[in-house]
N, C-alpha and C positions, 0 to 999 in steps of 0.2 A: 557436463563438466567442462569440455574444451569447450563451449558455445560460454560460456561465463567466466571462462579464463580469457579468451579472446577478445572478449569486451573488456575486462578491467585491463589488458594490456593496450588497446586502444585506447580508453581514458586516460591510461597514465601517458603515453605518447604523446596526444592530444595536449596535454596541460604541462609536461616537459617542454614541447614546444611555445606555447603561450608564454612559460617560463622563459626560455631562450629570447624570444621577441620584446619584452620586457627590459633584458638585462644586459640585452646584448650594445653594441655601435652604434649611434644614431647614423641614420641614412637621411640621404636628398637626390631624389631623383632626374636626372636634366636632360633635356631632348633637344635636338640642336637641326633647326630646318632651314633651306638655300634659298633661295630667290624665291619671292611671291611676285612675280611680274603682271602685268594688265595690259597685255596689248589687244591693237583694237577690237579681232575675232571674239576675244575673252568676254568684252566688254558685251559683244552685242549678244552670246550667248548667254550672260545672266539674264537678261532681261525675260522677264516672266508676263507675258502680254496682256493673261488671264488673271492676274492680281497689279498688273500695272506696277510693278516694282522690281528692281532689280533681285537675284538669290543665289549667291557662290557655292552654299551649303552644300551642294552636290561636287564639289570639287573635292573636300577633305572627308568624303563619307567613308570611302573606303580605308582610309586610314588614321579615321577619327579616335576608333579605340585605343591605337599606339600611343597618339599624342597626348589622350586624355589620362593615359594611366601612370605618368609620371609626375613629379612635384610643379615640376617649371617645364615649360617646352615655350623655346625663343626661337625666332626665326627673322630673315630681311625681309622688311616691308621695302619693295623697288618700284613705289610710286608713292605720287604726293593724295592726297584726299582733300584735293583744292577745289572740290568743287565741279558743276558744270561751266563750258563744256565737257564732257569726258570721250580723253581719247586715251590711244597708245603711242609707242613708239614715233618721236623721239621724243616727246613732253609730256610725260604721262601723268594723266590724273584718272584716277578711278572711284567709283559712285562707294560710298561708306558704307557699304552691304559689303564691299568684302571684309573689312576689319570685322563687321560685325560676326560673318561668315566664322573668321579666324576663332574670335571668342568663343563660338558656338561648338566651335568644336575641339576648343582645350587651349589652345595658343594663351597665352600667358604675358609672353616678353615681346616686345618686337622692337629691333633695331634699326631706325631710322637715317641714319648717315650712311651715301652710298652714289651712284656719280650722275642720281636722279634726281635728289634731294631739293635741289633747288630751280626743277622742270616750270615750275608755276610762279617762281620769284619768292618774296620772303611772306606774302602774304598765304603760298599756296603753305610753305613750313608750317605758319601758324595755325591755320587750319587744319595741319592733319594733325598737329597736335592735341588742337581742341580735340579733334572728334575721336582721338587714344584715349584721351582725358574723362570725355562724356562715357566712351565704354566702357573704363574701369580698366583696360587693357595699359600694360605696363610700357615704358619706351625709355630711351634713352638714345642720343648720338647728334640729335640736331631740336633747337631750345628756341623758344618765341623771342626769349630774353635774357638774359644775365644772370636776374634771378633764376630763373628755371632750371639754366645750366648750374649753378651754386651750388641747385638743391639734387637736382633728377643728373648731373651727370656719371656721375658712380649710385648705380643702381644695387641695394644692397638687397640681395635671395636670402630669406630666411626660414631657417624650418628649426624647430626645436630648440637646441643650442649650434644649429648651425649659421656659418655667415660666409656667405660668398658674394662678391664681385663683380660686378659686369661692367666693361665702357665700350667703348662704340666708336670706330673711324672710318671713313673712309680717304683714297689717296686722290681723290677730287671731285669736280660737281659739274662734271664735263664744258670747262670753261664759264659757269654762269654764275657769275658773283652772286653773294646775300651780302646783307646789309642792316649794320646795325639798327633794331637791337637784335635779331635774329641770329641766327650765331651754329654753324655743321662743324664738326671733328672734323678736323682732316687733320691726314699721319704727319705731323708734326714733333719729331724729337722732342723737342725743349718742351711742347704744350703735353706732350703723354707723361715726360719726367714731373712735370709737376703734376699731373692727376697720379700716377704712381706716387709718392713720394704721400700725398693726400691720403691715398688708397692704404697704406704702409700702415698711418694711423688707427685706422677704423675695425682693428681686430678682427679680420679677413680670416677661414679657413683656409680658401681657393679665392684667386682672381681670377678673370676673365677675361679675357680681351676678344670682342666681335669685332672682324676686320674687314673691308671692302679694298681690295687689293688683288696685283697680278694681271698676268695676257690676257684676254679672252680666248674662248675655246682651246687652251693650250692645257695637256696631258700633266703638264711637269710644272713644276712651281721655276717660276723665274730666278735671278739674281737679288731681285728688289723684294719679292718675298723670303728671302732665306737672309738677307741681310736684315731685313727688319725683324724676323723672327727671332734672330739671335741677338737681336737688342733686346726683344720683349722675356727672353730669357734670362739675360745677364741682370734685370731689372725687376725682377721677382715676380713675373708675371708665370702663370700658373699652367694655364688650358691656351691657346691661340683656333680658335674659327674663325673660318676665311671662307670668302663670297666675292663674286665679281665675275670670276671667268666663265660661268654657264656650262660649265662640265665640269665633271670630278676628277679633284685630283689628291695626290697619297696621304698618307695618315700616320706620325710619326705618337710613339709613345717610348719617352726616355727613360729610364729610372740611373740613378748614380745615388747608390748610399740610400739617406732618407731625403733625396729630391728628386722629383719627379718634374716632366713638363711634356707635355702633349700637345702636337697641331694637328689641325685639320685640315690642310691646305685651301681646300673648295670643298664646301657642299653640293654644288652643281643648282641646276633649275627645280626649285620646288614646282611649281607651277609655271608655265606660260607657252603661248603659242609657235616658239622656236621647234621643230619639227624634221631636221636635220640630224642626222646620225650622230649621237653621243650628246646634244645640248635636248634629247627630249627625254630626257631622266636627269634623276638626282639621287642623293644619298641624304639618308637622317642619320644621323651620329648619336647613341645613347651611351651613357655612363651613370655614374653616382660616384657622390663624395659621403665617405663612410669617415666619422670621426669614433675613435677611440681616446687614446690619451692624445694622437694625433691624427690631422684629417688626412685620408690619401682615396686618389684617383678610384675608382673599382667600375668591371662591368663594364671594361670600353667596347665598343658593338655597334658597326654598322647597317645599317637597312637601307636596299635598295628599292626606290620609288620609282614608277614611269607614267607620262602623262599619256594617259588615254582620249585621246578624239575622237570621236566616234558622232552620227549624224542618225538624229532618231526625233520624230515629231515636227518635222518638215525646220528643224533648224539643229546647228553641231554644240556636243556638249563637251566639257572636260571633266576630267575625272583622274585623282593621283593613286594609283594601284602600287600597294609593296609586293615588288616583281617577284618573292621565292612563297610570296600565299599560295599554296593548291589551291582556296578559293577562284582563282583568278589565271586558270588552267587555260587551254586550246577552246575549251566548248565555252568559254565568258564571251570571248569577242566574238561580235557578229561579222564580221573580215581577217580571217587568214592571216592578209600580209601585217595586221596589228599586231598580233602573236608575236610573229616571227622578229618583230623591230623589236618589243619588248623582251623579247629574250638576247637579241644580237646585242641590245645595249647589257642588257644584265651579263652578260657573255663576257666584254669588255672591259666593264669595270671590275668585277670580280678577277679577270688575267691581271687588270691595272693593279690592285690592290694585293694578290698574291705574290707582287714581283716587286713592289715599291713600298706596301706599309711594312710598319714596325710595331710590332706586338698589338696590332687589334687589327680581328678576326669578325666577319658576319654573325649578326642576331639571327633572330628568330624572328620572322615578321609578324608577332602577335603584344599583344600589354604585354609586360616583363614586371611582374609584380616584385618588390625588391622589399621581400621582408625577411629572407634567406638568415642576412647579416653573419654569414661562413660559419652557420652551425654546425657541429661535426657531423661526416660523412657517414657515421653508423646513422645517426639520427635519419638520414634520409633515406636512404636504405630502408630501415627497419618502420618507418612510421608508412600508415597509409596511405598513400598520394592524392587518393580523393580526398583526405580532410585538407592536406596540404593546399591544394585546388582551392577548397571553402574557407579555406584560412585566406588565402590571397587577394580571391574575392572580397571579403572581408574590409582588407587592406585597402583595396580599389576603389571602395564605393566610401572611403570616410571621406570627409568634405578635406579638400587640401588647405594647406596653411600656408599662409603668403601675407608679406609685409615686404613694404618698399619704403628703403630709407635716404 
């Protein structure tokens, strides 16, 4: 008799919650990645000798589950895809295996304006256009043309009845002109007020603003970031992500009343060959925007990444590992002092972020299935966690939905 009570109160559990998921918030999941760099080490380890082509894929594998288990996951692209020859640092172009890389394993957005943009001149823009373009991979921040920018420079995220916002600046293109018709953001007042003002109209839940801005390597947000911040605030702009300095820096989340605004200072180096205490890690920033009668921030959570180097089949590989996975414990690395830098960096920014952010706290480095939608706490409690689990999975594996307007 309890063995058949037990069932009908997990059935009815089970289908309370389907209930809930139904009828509850629409949700939008966003994942937010730092720098994808290609310097020249980078370059010569894709190369695959035995199939004669280049293969990044091994970069995002260890953290391809994350990215892939959200709606949208954006990140800077900080090279051109101009083409050979391919090099790195200071004019980078890198071989179209990694964009493809990117896709393959979840990336979605990628913002293009940043102070490399125009390493290859305007023919190299064009080009990595095309080749976003041919993969189906979304972008926004720098435009072949006029038209382009018209149409793709407020990139509009959509999921259900949600509408979010993205634009894209950087604060310059390390001295190297483009030229019309070719056309990068850069942080220009009067050119963001009129994309705001544009953006205003287009029945927006959340804006975006992706920003390429700030010192390099410096801990703390500058003068010139906290000034243009509070522009991007006074001016209805929503979320602020920032890139550029190659390390991480604090994480502010305001609320006043029903308005909210959130920065990210730096996401630090997603990727690349800098190797240096504090610029060989990064952080990935997750959250959701949950609409009820109105949309608001939820689930702000950062994850820390570090790039693995490591020298296996007579040539060096990288590899981006989420520093707090047990997978990826003392016995992963085959060198000692690797551990130990990946923990010294995770060490660091975790002090950085306990003494400097504002109201967002470390994830969990695994998918974060977001079908919760703040069901009540008995319900969680009281329902099985393994359905909960199969339920999520669920969630995880429907095809996502995405349109670019």
């Amino acid at each position: 008799m309890n063995l058949l009570c037990n069932f009908f109160k997990r059935i009815l559990s089970i289908l309370l919650l389907f209930h809930l998921l139904s009828s509850t918030a629409q949700e939008m999941s966003l994942l937010f990645l730092g720098d994808i760099m290609g310097h020249g080490p980078q370059i010569k380890s894709a190369w695959n000798d035995s199939l004669k082509k280049y293969d990044y894929n091994e970069v995002f594998e260890p953290v391809g589950d994350i990215i892939s288990s959200v709606d949208f996951a954006i990140a800077n692209l900080e090279v051109t895809l101009a083409g050979p020859p391919f090099d790195g640092y200071p004019q980078f172009s890198s071989p179209d295996e990694l964009a493809e890389a990117c896709k393959n394993n979840g990336i979605d957005v990628l913002v293009t304006a940043n102070n490399h943009s125009c390493d290859r001149g305007d023919k190299g823009i064009q080009r990595t256009n095309q080749v976003l373009d041919s993969l189906g991979l979304m972008h926004t921040g720098t435009f072949s043309n006029q038209q382009n920018r018209d149409s793709l420079n407020l990139l509009i995220l959509t999921k259900e009845d949600i509408r979010v916002g993205l634009l894209n600046y950087t604060y310059g293109t390390n001295g190297i002109s483009f030229h019309a018709p070719t056309y990068v953001n850069l942080l220009d007042s009067s050119l963001i007020l009129k994309d705001l003002n544009f953006a205003r109209a287009k029945n927006l839940d959340k804006l975006i603003v992706f920003v390429h801005w700030g010192e390099e390597y410096q801990d703390q947000p500058n003068e010139y970031q906290k000034i243009f911040n509070q522009f991007f605030k006074r001016h209805g702009v929503d979320i602020v992500i920032g890139s550029h300095p190659h390390v991480v820096q604090p994480m502010h989340y305001i609320k006043d009343k029903d308005e909210e605004f959130l920065t990210v200072y730096s996401l630090g180096n997603f990727v690349s060959n800098q190797r240096d205490f504090r610029k060989d890690g990064g952080v990935m920033f997750r959250c959701s925007i949950v609409k009820g009668d109105k949309a608001s921030i939820n689930d702000k959570e950062y994850i820390l990444t570090w790039v693995n180097k490591f020298y296996k089949n007579e040539k060096w590989h990288y590899e981006v590992l989420p520093c707090s996975n047990k997978m990826f414990g003392k016995e992963y690395f085959t060198r000692n002092e690797d551990y130990a830098k990946m923990i010294a960096y995770s060490n660091h920014a975790k002090n950085l972020f306990a003494e400097y952010n504002n109201d967002i706290q470390e994830g969990s480095p695994y998918p974060k299935i977001h079908i919760q939608k703040n069901e009540p706490q008995e319900l969680m409690h009281q329902t099985n966690t393994k359905w909960i689990k199969k339920l999520n999975l669920l969630k995880y594996r429907k095809k996502k939905h995405r349109d670019a307007k």
